[in-house]
C-alpha positions, 0 to 999 in steps of 0.5 A, a space after each residue: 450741371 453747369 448749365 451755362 455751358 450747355 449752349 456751347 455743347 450743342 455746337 458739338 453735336 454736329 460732330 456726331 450728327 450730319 447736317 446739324 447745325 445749332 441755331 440761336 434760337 436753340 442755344 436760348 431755349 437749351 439754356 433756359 431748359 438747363 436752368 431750370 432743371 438745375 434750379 427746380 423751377 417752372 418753364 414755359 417755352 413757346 419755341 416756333 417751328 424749326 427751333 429744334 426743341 426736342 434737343 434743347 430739353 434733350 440735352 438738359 435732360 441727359 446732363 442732368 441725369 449723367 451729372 447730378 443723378 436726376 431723373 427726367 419724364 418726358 410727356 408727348 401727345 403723339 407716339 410719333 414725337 415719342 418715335 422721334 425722340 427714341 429711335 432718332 434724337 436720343 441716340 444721337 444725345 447719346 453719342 454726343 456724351 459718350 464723345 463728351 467722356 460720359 457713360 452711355 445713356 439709357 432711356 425708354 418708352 413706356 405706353 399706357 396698358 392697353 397698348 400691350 398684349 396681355 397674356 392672358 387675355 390671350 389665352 381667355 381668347 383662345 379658349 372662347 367657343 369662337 376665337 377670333 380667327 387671328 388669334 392663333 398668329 397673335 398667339 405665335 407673335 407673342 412667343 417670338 423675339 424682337 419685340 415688346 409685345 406692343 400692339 403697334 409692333 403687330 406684324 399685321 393689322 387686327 381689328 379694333 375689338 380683337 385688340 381691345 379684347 387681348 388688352 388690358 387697363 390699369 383698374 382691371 389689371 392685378 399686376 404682381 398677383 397676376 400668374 403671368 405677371 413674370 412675363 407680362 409685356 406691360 410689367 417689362 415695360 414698367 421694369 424698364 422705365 424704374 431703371 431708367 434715367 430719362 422715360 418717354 411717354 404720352 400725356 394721358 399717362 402723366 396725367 393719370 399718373 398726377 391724378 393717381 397722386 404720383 403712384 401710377 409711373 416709376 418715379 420719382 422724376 426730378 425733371 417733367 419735360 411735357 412737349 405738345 403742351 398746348 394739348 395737356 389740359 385735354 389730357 388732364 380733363 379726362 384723367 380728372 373726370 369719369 366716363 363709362 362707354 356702352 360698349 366697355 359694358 355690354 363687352 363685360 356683361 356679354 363677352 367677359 362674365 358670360 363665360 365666368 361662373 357668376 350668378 346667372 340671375 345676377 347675370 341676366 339681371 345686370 343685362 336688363 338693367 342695360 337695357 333700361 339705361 340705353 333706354 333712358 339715355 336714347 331719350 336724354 339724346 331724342 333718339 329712338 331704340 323701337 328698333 334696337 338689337 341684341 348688343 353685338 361685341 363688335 367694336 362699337 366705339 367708332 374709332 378713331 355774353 360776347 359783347 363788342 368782340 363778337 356774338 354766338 354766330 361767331 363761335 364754331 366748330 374747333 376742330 382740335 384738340 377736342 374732347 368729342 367726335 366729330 359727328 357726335 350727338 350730344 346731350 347734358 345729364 341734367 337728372 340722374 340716370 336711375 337704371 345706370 345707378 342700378 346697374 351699378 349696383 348690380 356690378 357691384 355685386 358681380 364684382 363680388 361674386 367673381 371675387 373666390 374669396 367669397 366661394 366655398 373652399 375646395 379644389 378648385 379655390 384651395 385658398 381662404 384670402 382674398 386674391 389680391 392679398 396673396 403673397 407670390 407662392 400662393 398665386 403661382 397656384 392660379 389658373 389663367 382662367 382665374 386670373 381672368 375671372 378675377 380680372 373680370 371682376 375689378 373691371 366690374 367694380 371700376 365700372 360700377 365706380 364710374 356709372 355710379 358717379 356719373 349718374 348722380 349728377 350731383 357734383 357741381 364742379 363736374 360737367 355731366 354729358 352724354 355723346 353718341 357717335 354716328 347715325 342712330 341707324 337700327 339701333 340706339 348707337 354706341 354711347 360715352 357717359 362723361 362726367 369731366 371738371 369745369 377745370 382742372 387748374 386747382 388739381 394741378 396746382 400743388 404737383 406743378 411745385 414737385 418738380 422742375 417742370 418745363 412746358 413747351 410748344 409751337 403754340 402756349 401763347 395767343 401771340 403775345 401772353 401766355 396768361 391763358 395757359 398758365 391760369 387754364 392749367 393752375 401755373 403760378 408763376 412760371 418762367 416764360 420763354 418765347 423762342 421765334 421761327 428761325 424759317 424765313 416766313 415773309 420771304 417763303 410763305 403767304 396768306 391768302 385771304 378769300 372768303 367765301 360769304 354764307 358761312 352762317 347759312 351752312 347750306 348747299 349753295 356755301 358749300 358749292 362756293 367753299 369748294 369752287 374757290 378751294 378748288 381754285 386755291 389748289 390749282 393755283 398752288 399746283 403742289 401739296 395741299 391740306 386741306 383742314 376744316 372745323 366741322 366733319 360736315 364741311 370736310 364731307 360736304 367738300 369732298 364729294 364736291 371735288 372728287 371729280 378733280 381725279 380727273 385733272 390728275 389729282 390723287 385725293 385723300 380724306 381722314 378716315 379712309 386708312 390710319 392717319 400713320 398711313 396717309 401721312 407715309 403717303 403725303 411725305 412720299 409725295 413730291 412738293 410739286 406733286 397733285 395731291 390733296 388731303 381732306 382732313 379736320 380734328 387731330 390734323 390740325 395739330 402734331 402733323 408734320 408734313 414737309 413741302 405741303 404748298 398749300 394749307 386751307 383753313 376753311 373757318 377761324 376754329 372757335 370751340 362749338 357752343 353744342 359741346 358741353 364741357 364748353 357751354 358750361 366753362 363758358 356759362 362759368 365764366 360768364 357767371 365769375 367773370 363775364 366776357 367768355 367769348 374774350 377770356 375763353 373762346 378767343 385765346 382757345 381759338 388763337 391757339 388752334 388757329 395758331 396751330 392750323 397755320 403751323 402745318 404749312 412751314 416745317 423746314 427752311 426749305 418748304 415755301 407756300 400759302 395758308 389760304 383762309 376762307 372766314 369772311 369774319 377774318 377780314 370783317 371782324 374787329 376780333 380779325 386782327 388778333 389772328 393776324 397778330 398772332 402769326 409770325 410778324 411780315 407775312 404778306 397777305 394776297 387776296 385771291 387766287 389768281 395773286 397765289 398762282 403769280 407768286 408760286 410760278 415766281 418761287 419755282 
């Protein structure tokens, strides 16, 4: 690839692509994605919104596989940016070569295992005393044309627990020994993605994938192109770390081996060993389970020192990207969990009596090996019923595996947690045994030389360095590349700076004065607003404090209520000048895009929360190495999320608006001024609401 040339082609794609038109600043990043490809090396690109940087990696992308026959993996964190780059960017990569005289392109996406229906977890469904009752129309889905098999291609919702239910995960899966394995989604997936020269997925997958030493995709990838980059350290956590869920084992003990032919005894025994361990966990957390009930198989997972820069008071909620829930209640593991070390065992054991290499030979089990080292025409003589035995049975070892692990607590580069989501309520709630790396730069560090590896987003750097990035993720090195906004930000947008004072109090009184001077900010907008805060409390707290604002016309919305796919269909549907609100936190303040939005809110400046663990300990870690963990860690990651946040507001050239942030430490703080510094240069700051209606009626 003559990758001096490849600025140049961009201007070519307005041929093929209406309305097109290259920027600068694209043609430099192209350029310099282009380079590294063709060199092998690493590249960090910090490119502000508007750049276009799906194209300029695109198109690097395909060159490099139409000329030079190499491979390219991208890696996004939202499944709309995967959207985005398959249905929208790559056809239109794809005719700009063929004008070029090149072959046709060929790309996928490929999804992680739980994302696909599974055949015979359907199947196991279907024979249940009591099936749920759409599995007969999954049942129909799945033999019709046109699709997948992806759960997200669902002509119609299905709960949370039927879809964990008809899904499977790698550690559960026996792939080509499974008897559906011929027709399985997720294998056609796979065969897909071996064949093709440019594969979309997400980070969790490529994560998995590092931390599976390479084996987990179709590989081998010549180019890892990892978009959204500011969120892959969250990825890489959990692939590097251990977590084992209440629910993922009262589902194997209640649902997936009740019905198997395994030791009843073994059985019952694992089931008390459960309950000892939500024991011992409710008194790590200071819950209480005198009122606990038999474990539903309802989805239970609820989803979806500092010196002069500043003190403990400083440091609150980060709304994202976050490891945790919002409302969670958390607790560190600082003794083993003993009943969860004999459950371990005791899985253990069921794993192996579910395993029919270990039952007498007869008609039922006509083979002596074990299943997973039978070759094809053996395995054509297993019953689905035994596919899904054996599947049961790896998932009880891959469980034992990790409840063994985390209840040793005995590595001291792990953190070791446990979080329960929502009220305690009748019973001891769902909860999530975590044991995750203090960091995850020393794993990554050998991989990031395998490849040409470039890393890009809205937000790498602080503002000025991209230091805390790279050394978070073990980057040695990189080439480094900031691309500004080409969006006119001093002309079409402001920041509002309000604060609200009693902030550190957190009580009734705040909360009545963040809503009022919130409910002040939008009328004077008078558009499209989101409304982002750092804690789920505030976000509650807020909104039914201005609920009553329905009445002066304005339609309302709060994360939670309806997939976050659907609330963003119906925020673009709106028009600019349209009253109408979005309460949101957490994954809102990153990867949404929301064109013509008049008003982003910011209710605090996002430091991480100090209760969560994984923080407290990086931060105790660095204050032990180091010192200053509020400077080195807790600052830069909340110039970033801040960074982010800010990011909502300008999505095309056309929008104009405000961001209002209403910290009173914004303007009081000598650390302030870093998050002034950090956001494009000559945006002029207003005061009050009154000044935001005056320059809004100015621009309309």
């Amino acid at each position: 690839m003559n990758w001096e040339e490849v600025p140049g082609l961009l201007d070519r794609l307005a041929e093929v692509w209406p309305g097109y038109r290259a920027r600068d600043g694209q043609r430099q990043m192209a350029r310099a994605v282009a380079h590294a490809m063709d060199a092998g090396l690493n590249l960090l690109v910090e490119g502000g919104t508007g750049v276009g940087k799906s194209v300029a990696y695109l198109l690097p992308a395909a060159l490099s596989a139409l000329e030079d026959d190499r491979r390219t993996l991208i890696a996004t964190s939202h499944k709309h940016l995967q959207d985005q780059l398959s249905s929208k960017d790559l056809p239109r990569i794809d005719a700009l070569v063929r004008d070029l005289g090149y072959p046709g392109l060929i790309w996928t996406t490929l999804k992680g295992l739980p994302n696909y229906l599974c055949r015979v977890a359907l199947a196991a469904e279907a024979t249940r005393p009591d099936p749920h009752p759409q599995t007969a129309a999954v049942a129909g889905w799945a033999e019709a044309d046109g699709h997948n098999g992806e759960f997200d291609e669902l002509p119609f919702p299905i709960p949370n627990d039927l879809r964990t239910r008809l899904s499977t995960e790698a550690e559960e899966c026996p792939h080509e020994r499974c008897p559906r394995y011929g027709d399985c989604f997720a294998m056609a997936a796979m065969r897909r993605a071996k064949a093709a020269p440019i594969v979309i997925t997400n980070h969790a997958l490529l994560a998995l994938h590092v931390a599976a030493a390479g084996r987990l995709l179709p590989g081998p990838f010549a180019n890892v192109v990892v978009d959204e980059a500011h969120a892959f350290e969250d990825a890489a956590t959990r692939a590097y770390g251990f977590e084992c869920s209440s629910y993922a084992l009262r589902r194997l003990l209640y649902h997936e081996i009740s019905g198997k032919p395994a030791d009843k005894a073994l059985l019952r025994e694992a089931q008390a060993a459960l309950a000892r361990l939500d024991l011992e966990v409710a008194g790590r957390l200071g819950l209480t389970t005198s009122a606990r009930r038999t474990p539903a198989l309802a989805d239970e997972s609820g989803a979806e020192g500092p010196g002069a820069l500043g003190s403990r008071q400083d440091i609150e909620a980060m709304p994202g990207p976050a490891l945790s829930s919002p409302s969670a209640s958390r607790a560190m593991l600082e003794a083993p969990l003993t009943a969860g070390s004999d459950l371990a065992d005791l899985l253990d054991a069921l794993a192996t009596d579910l395993d029919p290499d270990h039952r007498p030979v007869g008609d039922r089990y006509p083979y002596t090996q074990s299943p997973f080292e039978l070759d094809a025409a053996t395995m054509a003589q297993l019953s689905e019923a035994e596919a899904a035995m054996l599947r049961a049975g790896k998932r009880a070892a891959s469980l034992a595996d990790r409840l063994r692990t985390i209840c040793a607590v005995s590595d001291p580069l792990l953190v070791y947690y446990t979080e329960t989501a929502g009220p305690a309520g009748a019973g001891l709630p769902s909860y999530t045994l975590l044991a995750l790396p203090l960091a995850v730069g020393p794993f990554l560090e050998a991989w990031w030389e395998e490849q040409a590896t470039i890393l890009t987003s809205a937000t790498l750097s602080d503002g000025h360095s991209f230091s805390f990035f790279s050394e978070r993720l073990g980057l040695s090195g990189p080439r480094r590349l900031m691309v500004p906004s080409p969006f006119d930000y001093p002309g079409r947008t402001r920041l509002v700076v309000t604060p609200v004072p009693g902030q550190d109090k957190g009580d009734a009184a705040y909360f009545n004065r963040l809503a009022d001077q919130i409910a002040r900010l939008m009328d004077a907008a008078g558009g499209k607003c989101l409304l982002l805060f750092t804690s789920h409390r505030a976000l509650e707290a807020v909104w039914s404090r201005l609920s009553i604002m329905r009445i002066a016309g304005w339609k309302l919305y709060r994360q939670g209520d309806g997939t976050q796919t659907a609330l963003m269909a119906t925020l673009r549907g709106g028009a600019p000048d349209e009253r109408i609100a979005m309460f949101a936190s957490r994954s809102w303040w990153q990867g949404v895009d929301l064109p013509g939005m008049r008003l982003v809110v910011l209710d605090k400046l996002p430091f991480p929360q100090l209760g969560d663990p994984l923080v407290a300990a990086r931060s105790a870690e660095i204050e032990r190495l180091e010192g200053h963990a509020f400077r080195l860690y807790m600052l830069p990651l909340a110039l970033i999320a801040f960074r982010q946040g800010f990011g909502r507001l300008m999505r095309t050239e056309r929008d104009f608006g405000a961001v209002a942030v209403c910290d009173a430490r914004l303007p009081t703080r000598q650390y302030g001024a870093r998050f002034l510094e950090s956001l494009p240069e000559d945006i002029p700051v207003l005061g009050s609401s009154d000044e935001l209606r005056a320059w809004v009626r100015g621009m309309t």
